[in-house]
PyMOL Python script that loads the backbone (N, CA, C, O; Angstrom):
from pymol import cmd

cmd.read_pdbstr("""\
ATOM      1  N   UNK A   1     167.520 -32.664-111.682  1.00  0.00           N
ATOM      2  CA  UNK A   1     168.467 -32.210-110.663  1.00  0.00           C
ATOM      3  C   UNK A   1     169.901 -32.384-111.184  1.00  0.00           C
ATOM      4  O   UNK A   1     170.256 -33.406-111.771  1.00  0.00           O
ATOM      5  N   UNK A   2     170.755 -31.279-110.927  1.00  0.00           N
ATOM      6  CA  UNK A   2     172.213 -31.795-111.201  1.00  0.00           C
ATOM      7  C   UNK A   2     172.774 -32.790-110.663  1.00  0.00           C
ATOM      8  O   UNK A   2     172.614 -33.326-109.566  1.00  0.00           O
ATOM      9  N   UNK A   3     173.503 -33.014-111.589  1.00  0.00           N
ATOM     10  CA  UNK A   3     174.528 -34.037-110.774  1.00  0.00           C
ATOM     11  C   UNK A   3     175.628 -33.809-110.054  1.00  0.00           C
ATOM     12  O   UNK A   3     176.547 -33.212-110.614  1.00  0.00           O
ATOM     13  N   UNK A   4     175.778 -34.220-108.688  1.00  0.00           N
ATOM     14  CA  UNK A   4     176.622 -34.183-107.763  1.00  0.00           C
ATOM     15  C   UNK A   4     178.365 -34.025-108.309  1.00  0.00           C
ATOM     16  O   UNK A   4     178.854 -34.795-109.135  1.00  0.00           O
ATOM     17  N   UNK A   5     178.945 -33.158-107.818  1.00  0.00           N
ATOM     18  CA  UNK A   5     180.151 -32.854-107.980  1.00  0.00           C
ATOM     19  C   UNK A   5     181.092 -34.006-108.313  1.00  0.00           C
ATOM     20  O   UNK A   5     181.720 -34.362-109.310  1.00  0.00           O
ATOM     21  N   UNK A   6     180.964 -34.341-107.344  1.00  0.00           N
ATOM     22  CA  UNK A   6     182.020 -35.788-107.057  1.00  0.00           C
ATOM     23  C   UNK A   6     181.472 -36.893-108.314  1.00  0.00           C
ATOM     24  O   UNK A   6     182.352 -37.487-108.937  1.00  0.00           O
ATOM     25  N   UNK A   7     180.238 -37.112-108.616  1.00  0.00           N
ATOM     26  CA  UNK A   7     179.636 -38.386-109.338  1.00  0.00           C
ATOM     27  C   UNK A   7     180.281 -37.670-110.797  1.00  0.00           C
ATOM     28  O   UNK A   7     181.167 -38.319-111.353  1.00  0.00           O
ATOM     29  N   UNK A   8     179.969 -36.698-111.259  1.00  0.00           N
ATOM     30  CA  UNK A   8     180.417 -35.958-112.323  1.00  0.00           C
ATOM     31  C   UNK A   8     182.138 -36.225-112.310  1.00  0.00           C
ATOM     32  O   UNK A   8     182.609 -36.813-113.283  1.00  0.00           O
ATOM     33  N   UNK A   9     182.901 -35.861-111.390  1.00  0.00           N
ATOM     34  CA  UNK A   9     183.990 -36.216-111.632  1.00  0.00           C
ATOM     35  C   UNK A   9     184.700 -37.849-111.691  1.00  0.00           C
ATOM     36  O   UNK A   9     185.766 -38.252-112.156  1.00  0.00           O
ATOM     37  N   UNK A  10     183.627 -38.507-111.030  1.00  0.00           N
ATOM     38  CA  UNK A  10     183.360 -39.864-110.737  1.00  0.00           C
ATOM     39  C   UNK A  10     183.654 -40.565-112.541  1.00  0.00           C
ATOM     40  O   UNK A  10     184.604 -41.140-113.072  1.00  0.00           O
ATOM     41  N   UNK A  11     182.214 -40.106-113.034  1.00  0.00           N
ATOM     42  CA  UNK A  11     182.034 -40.427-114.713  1.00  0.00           C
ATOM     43  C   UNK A  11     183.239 -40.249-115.077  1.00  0.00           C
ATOM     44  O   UNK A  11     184.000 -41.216-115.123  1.00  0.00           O
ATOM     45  N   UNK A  12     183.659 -38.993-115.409  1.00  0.00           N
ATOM     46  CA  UNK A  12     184.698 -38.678-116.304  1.00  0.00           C
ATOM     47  C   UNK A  12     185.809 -39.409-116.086  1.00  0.00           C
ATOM     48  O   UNK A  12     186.057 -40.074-117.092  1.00  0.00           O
ATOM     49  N   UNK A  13     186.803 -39.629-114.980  1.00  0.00           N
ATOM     50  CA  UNK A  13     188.086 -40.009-114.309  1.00  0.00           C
ATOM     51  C   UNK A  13     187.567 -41.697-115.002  1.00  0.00           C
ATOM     52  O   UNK A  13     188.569 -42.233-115.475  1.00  0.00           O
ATOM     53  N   UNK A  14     186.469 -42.478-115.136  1.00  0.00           N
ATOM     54  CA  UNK A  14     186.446 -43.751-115.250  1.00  0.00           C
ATOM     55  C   UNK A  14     186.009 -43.944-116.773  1.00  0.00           C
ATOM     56  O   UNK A  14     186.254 -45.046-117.263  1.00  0.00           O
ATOM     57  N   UNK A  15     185.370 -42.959-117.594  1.00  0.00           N
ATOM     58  CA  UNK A  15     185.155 -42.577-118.671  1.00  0.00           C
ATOM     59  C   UNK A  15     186.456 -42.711-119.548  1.00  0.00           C
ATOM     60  O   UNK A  15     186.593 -43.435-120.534  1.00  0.00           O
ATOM     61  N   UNK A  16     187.565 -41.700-118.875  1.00  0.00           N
ATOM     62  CA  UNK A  16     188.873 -41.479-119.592  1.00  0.00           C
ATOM     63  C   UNK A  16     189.963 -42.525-118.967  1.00  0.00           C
ATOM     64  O   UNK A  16     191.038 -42.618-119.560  1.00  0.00           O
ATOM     65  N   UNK A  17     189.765 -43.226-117.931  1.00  0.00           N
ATOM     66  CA  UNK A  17     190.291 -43.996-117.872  1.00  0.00           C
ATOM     67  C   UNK A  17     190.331 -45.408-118.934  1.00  0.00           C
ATOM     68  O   UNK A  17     191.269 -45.926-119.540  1.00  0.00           O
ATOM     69  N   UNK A  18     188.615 -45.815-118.835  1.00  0.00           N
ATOM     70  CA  UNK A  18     188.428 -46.807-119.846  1.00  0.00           C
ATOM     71  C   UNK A  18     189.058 -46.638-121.018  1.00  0.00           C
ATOM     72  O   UNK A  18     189.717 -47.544-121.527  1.00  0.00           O
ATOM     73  N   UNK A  19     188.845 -44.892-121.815  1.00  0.00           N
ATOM     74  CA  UNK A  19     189.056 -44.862-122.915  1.00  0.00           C
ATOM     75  C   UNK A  19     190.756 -44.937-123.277  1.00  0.00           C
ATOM     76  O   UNK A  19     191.182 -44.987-124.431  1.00  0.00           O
ATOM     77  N   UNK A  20     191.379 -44.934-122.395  1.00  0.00           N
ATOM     78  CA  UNK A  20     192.995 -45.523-122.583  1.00  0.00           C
ATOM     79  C   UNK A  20     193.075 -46.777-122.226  1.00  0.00           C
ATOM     80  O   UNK A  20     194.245 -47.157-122.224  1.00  0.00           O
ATOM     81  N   UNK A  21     192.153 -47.754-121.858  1.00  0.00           N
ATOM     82  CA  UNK A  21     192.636 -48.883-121.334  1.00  0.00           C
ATOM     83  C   UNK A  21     193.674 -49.264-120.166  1.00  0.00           C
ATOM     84  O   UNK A  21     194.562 -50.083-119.927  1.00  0.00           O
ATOM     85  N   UNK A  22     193.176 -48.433-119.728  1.00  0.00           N
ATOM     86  CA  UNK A  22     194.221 -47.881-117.892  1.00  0.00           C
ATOM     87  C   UNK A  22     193.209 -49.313-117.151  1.00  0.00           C
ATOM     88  O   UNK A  22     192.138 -49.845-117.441  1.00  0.00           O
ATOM     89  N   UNK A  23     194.223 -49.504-116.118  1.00  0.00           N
ATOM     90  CA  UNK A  23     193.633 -50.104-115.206  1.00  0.00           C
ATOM     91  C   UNK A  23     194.059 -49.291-113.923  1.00  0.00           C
ATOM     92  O   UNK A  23     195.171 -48.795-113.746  1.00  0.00           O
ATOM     93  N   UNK A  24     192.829 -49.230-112.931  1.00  0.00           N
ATOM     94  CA  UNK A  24     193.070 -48.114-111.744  1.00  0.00           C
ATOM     95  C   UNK A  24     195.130 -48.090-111.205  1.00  0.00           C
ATOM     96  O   UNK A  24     195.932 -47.256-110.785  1.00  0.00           O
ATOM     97  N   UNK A  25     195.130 -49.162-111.478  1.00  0.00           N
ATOM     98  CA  UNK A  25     196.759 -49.166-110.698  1.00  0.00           C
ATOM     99  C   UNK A  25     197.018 -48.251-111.900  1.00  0.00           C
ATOM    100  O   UNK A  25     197.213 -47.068-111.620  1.00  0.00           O
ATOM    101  N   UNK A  26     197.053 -48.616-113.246  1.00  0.00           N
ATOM    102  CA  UNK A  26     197.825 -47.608-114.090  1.00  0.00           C
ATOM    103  C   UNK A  26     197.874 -46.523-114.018  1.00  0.00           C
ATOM    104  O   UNK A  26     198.920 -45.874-114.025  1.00  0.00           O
ATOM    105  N   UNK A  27     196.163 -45.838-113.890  1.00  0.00           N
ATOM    106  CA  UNK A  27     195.991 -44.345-113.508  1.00  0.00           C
ATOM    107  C   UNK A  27     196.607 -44.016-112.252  1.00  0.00           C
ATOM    108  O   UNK A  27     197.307 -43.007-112.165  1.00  0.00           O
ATOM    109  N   UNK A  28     196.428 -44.708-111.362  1.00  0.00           N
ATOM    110  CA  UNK A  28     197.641 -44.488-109.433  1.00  0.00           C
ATOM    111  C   UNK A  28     198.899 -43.924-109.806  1.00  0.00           C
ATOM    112  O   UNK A  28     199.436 -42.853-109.527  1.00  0.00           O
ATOM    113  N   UNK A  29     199.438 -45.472-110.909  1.00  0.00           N
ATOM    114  CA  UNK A  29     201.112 -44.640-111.127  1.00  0.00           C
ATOM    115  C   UNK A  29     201.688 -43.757-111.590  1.00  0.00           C
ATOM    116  O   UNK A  29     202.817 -43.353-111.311  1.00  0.00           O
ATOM    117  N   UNK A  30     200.777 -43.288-112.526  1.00  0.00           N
ATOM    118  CA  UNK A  30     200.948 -42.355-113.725  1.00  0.00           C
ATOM    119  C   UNK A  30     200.237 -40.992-113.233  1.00  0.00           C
ATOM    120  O   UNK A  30     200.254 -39.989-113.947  1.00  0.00           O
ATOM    121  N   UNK A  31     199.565 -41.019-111.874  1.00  0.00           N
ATOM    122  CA  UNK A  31     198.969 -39.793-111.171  1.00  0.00           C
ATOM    123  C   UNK A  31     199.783 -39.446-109.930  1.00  0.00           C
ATOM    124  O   UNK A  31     199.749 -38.348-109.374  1.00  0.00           O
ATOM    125  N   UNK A  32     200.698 -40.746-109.457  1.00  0.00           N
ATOM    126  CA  UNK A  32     201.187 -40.409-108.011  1.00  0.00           C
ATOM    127  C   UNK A  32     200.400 -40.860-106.719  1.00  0.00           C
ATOM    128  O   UNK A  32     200.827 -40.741-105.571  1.00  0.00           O
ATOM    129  N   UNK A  33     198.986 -41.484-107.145  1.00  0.00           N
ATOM    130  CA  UNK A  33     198.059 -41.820-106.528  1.00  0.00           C
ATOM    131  C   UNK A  33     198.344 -43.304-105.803  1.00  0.00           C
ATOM    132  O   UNK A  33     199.222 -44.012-106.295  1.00  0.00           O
ATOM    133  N   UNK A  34     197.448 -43.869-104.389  1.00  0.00           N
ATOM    134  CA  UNK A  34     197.190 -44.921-104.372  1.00  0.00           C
ATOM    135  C   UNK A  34     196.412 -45.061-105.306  1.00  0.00           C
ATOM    136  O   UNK A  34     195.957 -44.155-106.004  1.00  0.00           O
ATOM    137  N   UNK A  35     196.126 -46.576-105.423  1.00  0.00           N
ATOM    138  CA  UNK A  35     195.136 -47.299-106.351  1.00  0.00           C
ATOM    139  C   UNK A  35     194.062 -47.069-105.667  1.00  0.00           C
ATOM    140  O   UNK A  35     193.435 -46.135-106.168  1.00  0.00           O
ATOM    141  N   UNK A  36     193.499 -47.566-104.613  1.00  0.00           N
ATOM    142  CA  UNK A  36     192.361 -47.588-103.466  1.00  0.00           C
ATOM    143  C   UNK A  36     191.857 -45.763-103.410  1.00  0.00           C
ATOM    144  O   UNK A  36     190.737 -45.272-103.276  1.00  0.00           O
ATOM    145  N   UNK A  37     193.140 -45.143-103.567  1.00  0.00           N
ATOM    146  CA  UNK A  37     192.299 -44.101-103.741  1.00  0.00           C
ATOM    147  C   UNK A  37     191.440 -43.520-104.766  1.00  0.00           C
ATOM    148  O   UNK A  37     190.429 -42.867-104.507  1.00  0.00           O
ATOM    149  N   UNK A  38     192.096 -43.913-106.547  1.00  0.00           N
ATOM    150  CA  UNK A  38     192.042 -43.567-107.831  1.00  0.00           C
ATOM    151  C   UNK A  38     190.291 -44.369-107.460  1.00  0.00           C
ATOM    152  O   UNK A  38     189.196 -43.807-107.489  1.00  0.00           O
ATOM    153  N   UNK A  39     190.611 -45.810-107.138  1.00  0.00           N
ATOM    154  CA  UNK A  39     189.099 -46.092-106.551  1.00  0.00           C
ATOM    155  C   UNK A  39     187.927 -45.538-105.790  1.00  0.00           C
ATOM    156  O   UNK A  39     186.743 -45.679-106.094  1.00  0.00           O
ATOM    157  N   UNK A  40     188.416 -44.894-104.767  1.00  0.00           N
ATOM    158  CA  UNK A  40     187.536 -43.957-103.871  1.00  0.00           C
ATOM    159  C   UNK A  40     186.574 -42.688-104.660  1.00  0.00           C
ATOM    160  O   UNK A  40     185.430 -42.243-104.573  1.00  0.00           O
ATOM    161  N   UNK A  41     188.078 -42.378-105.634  1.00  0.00           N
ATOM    162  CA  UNK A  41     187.184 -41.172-106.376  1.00  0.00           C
ATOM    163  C   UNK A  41     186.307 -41.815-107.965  1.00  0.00           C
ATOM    164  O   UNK A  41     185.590 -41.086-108.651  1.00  0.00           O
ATOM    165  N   UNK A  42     186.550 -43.093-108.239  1.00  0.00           N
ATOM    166  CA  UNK A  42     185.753 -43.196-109.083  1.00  0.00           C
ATOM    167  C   UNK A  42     184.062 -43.960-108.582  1.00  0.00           C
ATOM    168  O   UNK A  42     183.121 -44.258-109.318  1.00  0.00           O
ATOM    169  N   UNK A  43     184.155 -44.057-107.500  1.00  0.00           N
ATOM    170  CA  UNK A  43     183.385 -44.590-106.583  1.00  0.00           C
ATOM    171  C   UNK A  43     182.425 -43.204-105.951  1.00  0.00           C
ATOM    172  O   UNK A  43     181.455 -43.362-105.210  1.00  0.00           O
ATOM    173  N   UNK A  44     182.821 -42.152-106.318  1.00  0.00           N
ATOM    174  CA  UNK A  44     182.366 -40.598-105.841  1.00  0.00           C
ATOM    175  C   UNK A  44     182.055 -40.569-104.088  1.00  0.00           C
ATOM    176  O   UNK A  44     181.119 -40.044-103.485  1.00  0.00           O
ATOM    177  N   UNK A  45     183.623 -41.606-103.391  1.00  0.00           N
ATOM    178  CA  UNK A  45     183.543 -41.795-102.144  1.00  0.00           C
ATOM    179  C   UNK A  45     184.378 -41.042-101.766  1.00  0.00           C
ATOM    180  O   UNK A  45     184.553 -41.009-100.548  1.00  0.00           O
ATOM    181  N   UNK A  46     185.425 -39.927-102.849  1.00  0.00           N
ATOM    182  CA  UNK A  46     186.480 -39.451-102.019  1.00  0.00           C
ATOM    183  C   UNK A  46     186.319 -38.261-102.726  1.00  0.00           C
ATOM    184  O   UNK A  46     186.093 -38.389-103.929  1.00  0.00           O
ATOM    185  N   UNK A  47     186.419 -36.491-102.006  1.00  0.00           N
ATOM    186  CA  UNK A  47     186.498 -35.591-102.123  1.00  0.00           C
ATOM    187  C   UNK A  47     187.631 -35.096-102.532  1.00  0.00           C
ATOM    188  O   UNK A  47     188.174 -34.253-101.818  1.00  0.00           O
ATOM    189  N   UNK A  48     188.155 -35.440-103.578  1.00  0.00           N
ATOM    190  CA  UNK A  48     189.942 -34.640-103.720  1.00  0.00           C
ATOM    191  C   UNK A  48     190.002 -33.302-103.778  1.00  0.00           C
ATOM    192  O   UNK A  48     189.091 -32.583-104.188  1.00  0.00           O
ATOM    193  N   UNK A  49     190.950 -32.976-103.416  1.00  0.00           N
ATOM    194  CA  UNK A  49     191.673 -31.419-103.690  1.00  0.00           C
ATOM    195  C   UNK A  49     191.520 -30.699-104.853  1.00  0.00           C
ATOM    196  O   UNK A  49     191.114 -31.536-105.659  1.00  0.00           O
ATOM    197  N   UNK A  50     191.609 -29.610-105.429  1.00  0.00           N
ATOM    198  CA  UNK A  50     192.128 -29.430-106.674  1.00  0.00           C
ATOM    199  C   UNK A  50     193.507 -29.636-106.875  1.00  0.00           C
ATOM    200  O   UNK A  50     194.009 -29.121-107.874  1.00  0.00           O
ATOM    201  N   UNK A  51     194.398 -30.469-105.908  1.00  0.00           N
ATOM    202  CA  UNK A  51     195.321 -30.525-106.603  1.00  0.00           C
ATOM    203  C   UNK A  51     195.680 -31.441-106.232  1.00  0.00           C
ATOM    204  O   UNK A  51     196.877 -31.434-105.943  1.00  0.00           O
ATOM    205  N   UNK A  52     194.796 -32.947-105.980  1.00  0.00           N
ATOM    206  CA  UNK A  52     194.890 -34.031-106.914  1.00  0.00           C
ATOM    207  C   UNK A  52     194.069 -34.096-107.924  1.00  0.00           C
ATOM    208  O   UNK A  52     194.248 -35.119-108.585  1.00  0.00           O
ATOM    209  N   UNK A  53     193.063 -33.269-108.393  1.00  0.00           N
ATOM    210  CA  UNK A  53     192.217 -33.580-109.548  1.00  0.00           C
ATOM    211  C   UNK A  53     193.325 -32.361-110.624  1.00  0.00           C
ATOM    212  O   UNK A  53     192.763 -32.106-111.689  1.00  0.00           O
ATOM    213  N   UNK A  54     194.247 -31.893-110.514  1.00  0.00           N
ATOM    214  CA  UNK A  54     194.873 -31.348-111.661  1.00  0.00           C
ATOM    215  C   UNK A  54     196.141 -32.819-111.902  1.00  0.00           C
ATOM    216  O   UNK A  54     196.081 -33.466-112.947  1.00  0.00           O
ATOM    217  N   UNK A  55     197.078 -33.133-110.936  1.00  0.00           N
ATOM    218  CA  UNK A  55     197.198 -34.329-111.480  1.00  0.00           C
ATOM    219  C   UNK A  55     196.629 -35.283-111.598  1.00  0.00           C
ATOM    220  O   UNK A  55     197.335 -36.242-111.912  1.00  0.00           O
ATOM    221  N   UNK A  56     195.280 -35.531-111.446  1.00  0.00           N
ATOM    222  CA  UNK A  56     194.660 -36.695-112.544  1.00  0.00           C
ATOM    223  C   UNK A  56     194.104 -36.000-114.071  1.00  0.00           C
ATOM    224  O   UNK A  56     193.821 -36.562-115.128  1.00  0.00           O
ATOM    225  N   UNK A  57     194.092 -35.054-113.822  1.00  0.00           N
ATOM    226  CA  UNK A  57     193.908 -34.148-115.458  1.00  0.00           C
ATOM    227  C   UNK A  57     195.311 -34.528-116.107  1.00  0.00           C
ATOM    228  O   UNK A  57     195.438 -35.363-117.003  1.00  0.00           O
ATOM    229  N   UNK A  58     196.379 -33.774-115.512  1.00  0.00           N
ATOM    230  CA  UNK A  58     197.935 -34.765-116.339  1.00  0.00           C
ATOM    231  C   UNK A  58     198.355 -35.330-116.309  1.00  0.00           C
ATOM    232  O   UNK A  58     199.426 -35.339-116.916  1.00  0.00           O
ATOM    233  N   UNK A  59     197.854 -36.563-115.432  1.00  0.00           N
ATOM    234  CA  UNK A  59     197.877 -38.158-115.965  1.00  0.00           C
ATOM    235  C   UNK A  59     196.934 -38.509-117.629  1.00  0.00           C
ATOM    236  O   UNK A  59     197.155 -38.808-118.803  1.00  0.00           O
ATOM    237  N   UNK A  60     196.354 -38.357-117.141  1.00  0.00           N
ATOM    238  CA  UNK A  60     194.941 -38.242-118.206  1.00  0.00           C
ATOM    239  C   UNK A  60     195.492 -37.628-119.608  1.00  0.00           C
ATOM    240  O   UNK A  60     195.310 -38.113-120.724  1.00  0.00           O
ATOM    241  N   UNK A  61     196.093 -36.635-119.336  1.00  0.00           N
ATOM    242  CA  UNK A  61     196.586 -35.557-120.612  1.00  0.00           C
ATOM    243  C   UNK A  61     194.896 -34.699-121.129  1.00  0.00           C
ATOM    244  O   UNK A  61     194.340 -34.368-122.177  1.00  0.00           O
ATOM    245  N   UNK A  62     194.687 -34.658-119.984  1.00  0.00           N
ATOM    246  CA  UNK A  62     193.174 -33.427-120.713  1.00  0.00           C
ATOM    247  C   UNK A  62     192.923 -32.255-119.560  1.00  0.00           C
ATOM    248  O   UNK A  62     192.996 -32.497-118.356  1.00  0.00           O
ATOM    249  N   UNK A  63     192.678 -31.215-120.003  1.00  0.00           N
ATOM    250  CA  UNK A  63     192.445 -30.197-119.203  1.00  0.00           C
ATOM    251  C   UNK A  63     191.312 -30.532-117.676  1.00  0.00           C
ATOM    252  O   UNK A  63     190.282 -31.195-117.562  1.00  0.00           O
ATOM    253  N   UNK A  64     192.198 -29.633-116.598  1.00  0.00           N
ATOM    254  CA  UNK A  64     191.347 -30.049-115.623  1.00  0.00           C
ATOM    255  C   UNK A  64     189.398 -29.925-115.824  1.00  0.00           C
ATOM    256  O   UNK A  64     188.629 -30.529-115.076  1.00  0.00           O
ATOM    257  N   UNK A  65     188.938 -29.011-116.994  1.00  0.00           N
ATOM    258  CA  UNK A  65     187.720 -28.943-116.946  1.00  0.00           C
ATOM    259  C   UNK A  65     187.128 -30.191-118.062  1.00  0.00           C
ATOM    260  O   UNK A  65     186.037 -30.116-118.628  1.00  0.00           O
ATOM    261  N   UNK A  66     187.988 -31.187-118.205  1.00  0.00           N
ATOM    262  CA  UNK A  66     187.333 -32.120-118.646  1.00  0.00           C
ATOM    263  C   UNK A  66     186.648 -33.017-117.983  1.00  0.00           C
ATOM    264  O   UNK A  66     185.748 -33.788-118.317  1.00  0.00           O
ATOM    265  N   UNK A  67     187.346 -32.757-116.726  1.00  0.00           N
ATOM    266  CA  UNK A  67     186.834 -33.869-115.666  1.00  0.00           C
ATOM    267  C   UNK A  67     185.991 -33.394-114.871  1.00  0.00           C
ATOM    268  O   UNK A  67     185.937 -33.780-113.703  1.00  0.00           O
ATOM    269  N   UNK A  68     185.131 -32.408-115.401  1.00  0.00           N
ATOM    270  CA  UNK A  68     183.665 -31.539-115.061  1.00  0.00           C
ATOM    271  C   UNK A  68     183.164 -31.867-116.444  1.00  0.00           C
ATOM    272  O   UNK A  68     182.104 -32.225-115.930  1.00  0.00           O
ATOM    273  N   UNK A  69     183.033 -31.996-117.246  1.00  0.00           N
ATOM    274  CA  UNK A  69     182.225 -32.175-118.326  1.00  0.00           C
ATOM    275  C   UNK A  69     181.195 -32.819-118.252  1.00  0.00           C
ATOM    276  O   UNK A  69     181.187 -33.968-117.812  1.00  0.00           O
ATOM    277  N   UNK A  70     180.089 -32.176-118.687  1.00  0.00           N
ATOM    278  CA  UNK A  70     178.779 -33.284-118.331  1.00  0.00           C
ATOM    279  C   UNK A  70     178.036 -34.086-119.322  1.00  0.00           C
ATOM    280  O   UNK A  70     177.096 -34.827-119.035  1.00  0.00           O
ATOM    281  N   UNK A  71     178.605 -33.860-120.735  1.00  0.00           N
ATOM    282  CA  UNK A  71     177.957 -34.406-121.623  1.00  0.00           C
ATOM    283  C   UNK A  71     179.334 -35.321-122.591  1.00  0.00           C
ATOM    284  O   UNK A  71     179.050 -35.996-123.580  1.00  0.00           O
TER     285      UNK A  71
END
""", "prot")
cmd.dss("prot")
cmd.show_as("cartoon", "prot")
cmd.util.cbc("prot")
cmd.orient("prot")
């Protein structure tokens, strides 16, 4: 079965977070985000917009379809 929208974006956002050594507040400030929220969505508890998931793509510095990537 696929994987759920949100869990997929879930992976990635905590994937690319780790891989900078961000801590959720870092990704918040550097997205415009609460923290609790940057949490919600790595938690695949919060449905964002596409347009908070394009600024967490340029926080991130990677195209918004990275944070659909499944492999």
């Amino acid at each position: 079965m696929a994987m759920d929208v949100r869990q997929l974006l879930s992976r990635n956002v905590l994937r690319l977070r780790h891989e900078r050594g961000w801590s959720q507040e870092a990704l918040a400030e550097e997205s415009g985000l609460h923290r609790t929220y940057v949490s919600g969505i790595e938690r695949a508890a919060r449905n964002p917009t596409v347009t908070i998931v394009a600024r967490l793509a340029k926080a991130l510095a990677v195209p918004v379809a990275e944070l659909f990537r499944t492999k």
